[in-house]
C-alpha positions as a Markdown table, in Angstrom:
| # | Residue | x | y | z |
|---|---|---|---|---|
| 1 | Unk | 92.1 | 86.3 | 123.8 |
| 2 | Unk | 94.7 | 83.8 | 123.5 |
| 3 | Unk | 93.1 | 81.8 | 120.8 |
| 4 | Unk | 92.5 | 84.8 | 118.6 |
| 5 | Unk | 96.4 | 85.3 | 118.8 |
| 6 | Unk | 96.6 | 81.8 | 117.7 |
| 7 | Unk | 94.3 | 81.9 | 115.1 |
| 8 | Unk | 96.0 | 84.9 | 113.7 |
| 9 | Unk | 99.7 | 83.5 | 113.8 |
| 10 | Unk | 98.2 | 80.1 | 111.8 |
| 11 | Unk | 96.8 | 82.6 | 109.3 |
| 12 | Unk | 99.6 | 84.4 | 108.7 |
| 13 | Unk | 101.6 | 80.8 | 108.2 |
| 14 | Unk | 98.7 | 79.8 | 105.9 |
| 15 | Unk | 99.1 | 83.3 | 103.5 |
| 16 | Unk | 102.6 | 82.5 | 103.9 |
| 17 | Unk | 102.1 | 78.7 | 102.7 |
| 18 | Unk | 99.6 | 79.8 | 100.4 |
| 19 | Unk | 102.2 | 82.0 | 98.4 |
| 20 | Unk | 104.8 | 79.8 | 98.2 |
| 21 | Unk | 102.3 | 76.9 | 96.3 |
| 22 | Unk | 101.1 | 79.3 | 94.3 |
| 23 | Unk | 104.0 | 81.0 | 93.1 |
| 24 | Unk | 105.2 | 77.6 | 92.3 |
| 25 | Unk | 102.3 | 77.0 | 90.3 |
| 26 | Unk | 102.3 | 80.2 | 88.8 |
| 27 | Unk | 105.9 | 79.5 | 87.4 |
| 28 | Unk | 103.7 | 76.4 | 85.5 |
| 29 | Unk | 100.3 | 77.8 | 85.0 |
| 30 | Unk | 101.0 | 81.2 | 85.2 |
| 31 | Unk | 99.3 | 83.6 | 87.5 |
| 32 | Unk | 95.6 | 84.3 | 86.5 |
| 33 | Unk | 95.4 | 80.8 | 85.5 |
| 34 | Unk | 97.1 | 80.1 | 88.9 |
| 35 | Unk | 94.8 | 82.1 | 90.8 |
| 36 | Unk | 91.9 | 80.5 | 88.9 |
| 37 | Unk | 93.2 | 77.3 | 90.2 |
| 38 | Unk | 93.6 | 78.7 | 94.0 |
| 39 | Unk | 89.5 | 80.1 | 94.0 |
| 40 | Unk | 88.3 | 77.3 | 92.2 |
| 41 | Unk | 90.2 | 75.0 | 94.9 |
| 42 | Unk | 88.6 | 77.1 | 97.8 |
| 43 | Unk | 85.5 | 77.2 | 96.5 |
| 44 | Unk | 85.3 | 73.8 | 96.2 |
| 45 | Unk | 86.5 | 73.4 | 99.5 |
| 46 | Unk | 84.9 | 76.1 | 101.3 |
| 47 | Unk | 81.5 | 74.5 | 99.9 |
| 48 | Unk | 82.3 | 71.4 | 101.3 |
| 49 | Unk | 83.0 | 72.5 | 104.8 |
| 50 | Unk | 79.3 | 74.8 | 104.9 |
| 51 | Unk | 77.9 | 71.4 | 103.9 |
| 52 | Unk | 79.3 | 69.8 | 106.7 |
| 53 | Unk | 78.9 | 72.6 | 109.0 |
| 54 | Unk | 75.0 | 72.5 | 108.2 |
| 55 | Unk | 75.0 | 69.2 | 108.3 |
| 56 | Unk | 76.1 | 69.0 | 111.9 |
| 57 | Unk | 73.5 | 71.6 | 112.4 |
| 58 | Unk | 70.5 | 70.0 | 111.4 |
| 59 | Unk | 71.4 | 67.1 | 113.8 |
| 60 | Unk | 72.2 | 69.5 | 116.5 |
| 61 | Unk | 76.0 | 68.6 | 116.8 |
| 62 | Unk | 77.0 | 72.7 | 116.0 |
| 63 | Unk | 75.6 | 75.8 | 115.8 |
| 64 | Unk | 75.7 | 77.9 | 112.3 |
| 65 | Unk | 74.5 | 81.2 | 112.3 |
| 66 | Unk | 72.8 | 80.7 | 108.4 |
| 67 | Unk | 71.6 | 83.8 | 107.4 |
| 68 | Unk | 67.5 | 84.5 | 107.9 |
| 69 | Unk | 67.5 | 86.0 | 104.3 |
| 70 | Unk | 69.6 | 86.5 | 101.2 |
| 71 | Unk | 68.3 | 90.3 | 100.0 |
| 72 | Unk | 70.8 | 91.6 | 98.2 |
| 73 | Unk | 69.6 | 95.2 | 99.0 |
| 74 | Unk | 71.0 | 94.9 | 102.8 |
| 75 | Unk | 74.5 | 94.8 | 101.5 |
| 76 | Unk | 76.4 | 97.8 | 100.5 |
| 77 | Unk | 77.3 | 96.9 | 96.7 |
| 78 | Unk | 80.9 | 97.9 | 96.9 |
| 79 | Unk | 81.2 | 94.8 | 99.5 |
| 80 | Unk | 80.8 | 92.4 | 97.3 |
| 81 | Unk | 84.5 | 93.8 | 95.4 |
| 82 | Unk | 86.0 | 91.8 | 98.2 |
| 83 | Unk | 86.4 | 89.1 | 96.5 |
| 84 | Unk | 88.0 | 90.7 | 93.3 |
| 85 | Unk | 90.0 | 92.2 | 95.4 |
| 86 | Unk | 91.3 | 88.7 | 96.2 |
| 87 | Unk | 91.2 | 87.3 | 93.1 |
| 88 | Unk | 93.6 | 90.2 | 92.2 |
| 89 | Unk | 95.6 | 89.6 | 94.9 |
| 90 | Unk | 96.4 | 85.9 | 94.2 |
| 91 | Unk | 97.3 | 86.8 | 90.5 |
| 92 | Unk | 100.0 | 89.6 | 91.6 |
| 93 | Unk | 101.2 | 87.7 | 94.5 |
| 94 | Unk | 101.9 | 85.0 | 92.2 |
| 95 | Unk | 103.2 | 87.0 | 89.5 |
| 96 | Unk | 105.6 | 88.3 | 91.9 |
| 97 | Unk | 106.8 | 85.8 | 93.8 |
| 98 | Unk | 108.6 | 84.7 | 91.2 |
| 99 | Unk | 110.4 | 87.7 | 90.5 |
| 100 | Unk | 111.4 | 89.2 | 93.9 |
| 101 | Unk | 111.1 | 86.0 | 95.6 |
| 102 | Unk | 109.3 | 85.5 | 98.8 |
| 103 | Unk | 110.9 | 87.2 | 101.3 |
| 104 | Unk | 110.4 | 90.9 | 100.0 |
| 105 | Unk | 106.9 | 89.8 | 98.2 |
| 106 | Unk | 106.0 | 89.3 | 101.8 |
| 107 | Unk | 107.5 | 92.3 | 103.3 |
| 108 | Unk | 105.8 | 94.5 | 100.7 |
| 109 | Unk | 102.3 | 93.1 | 101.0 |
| 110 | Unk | 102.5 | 93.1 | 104.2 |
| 111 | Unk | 103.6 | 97.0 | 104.0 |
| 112 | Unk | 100.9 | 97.7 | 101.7 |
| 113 | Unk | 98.6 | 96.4 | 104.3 |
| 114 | Unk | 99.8 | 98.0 | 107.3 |
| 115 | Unk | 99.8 | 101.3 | 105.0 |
| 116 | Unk | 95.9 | 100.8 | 104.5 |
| 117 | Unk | 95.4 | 99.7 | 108.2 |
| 118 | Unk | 97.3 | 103.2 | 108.9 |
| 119 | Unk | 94.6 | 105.2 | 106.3 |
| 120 | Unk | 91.5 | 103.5 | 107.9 |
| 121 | Unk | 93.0 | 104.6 | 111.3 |
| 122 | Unk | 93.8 | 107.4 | 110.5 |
| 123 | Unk | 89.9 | 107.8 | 108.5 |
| 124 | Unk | 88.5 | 106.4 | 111.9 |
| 125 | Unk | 90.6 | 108.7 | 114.5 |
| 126 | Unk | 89.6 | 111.7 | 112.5 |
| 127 | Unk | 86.1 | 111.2 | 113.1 |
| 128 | Unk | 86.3 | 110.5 | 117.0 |
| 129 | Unk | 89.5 | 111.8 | 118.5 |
| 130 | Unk | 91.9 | 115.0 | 118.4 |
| 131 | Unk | 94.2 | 115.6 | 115.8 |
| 132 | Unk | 97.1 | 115.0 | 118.2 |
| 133 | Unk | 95.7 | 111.9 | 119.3 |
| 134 | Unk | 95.1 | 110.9 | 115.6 |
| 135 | Unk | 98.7 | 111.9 | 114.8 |
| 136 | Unk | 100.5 | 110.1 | 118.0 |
| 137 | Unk | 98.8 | 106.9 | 117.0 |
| 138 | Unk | 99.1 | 106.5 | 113.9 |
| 139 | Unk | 103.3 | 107.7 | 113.5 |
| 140 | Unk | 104.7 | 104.7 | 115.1 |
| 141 | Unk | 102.9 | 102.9 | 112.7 |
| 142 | Unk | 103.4 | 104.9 | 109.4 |
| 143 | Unk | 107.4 | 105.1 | 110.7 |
| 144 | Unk | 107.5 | 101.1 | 110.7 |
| 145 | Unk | 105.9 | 101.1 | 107.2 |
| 146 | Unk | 108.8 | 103.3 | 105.9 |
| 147 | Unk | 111.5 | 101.2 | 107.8 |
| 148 | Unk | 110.4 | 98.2 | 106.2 |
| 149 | Unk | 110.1 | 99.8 | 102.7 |
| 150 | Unk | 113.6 | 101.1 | 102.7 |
| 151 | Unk | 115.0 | 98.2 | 103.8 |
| 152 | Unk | 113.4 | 96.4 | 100.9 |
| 153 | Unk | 114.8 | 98.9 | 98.7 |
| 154 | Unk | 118.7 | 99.2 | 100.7 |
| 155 | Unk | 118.7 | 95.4 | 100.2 |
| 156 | Unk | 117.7 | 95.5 | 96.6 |
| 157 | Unk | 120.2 | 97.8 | 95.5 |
| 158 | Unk | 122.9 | 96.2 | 97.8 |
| 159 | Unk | 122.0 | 92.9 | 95.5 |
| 160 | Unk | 122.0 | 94.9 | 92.4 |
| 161 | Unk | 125.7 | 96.0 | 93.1 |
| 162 | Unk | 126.6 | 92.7 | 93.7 |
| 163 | Unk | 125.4 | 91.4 | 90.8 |
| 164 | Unk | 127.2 | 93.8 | 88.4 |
């Protein structure tokens, strides 16, 4: 269980790496052409690594699960808006970054993510537990979202006053 806390704090620094470079090169590219940049990059990447990955495969060194077939019709459609999703993400998060700088870009995204986690909880709960039960879990949560959100906002304002 350890490792999957690991793996999950070296993400997080990695989103948080992965802003700051491309805000930067947002500020010179711009941000779709920025986030053109960042998927072309990865895809690039990512490409090389399944090689590899294969590779070490064929010759018995690893294990990859490659799928058995590639029908399209076994996929729900709307899966496949993951990666605009992303793609629109980059863009935004570059755009931003810029503006608000990284701190509260962070705090924000990261709000708007725990606000989703909270609405697919919520979605889940509803169809498996009571409403109480629903309601007691999902509060804490929701509360933090808000606590975070105003502080965004206090400090924003506080900055604005300084400023005039």
């Amino acid at each position: 269980m350890i490792i999957y806390l690991l793996l999950a704090l070296v993400n997080g620094i990695l989103i948080g790496l992965c802003r700051a470079l491309n805000g930067r090169l947002s500020q010179s590219k711009g941000p779709f052409i920025a986030s053109f940049y960042n998927h072309i990059v990865g895809t690039l990447i990512l490409t090389l690594l399944l090689g590899a990955l294969i590779t070490l495969s064929i010759w018995g060194e690893f294990q990859v699960s490659l799928p058995t077939s590639l029908a399209w019709e076994e996929i729900p459609w709307f899966a496949y808006f993951g990666g605009v999703i992303g793609a629109l993400y980059v863009a935004i998060n570059s755009h931003i970054l810029t503006r608000i700088g990284a701190l509260k870009a962070a705090l924000l995204v990261i709000s708007g993510q725990m606000l989703t986690s909270v609405a697919f909880e919520l979605f889940e709960l509803s169809h498996s537990a009571s409403i109480t039960s629903t309601l007691t879990q999902a509060l804490p949560q929701a509360c933090g979202v808000a606590l975070i959100i105003l502080g965004v906002y206090s400090s924003n304002r506080s900055w604005h006053k300084q400023q005039n």
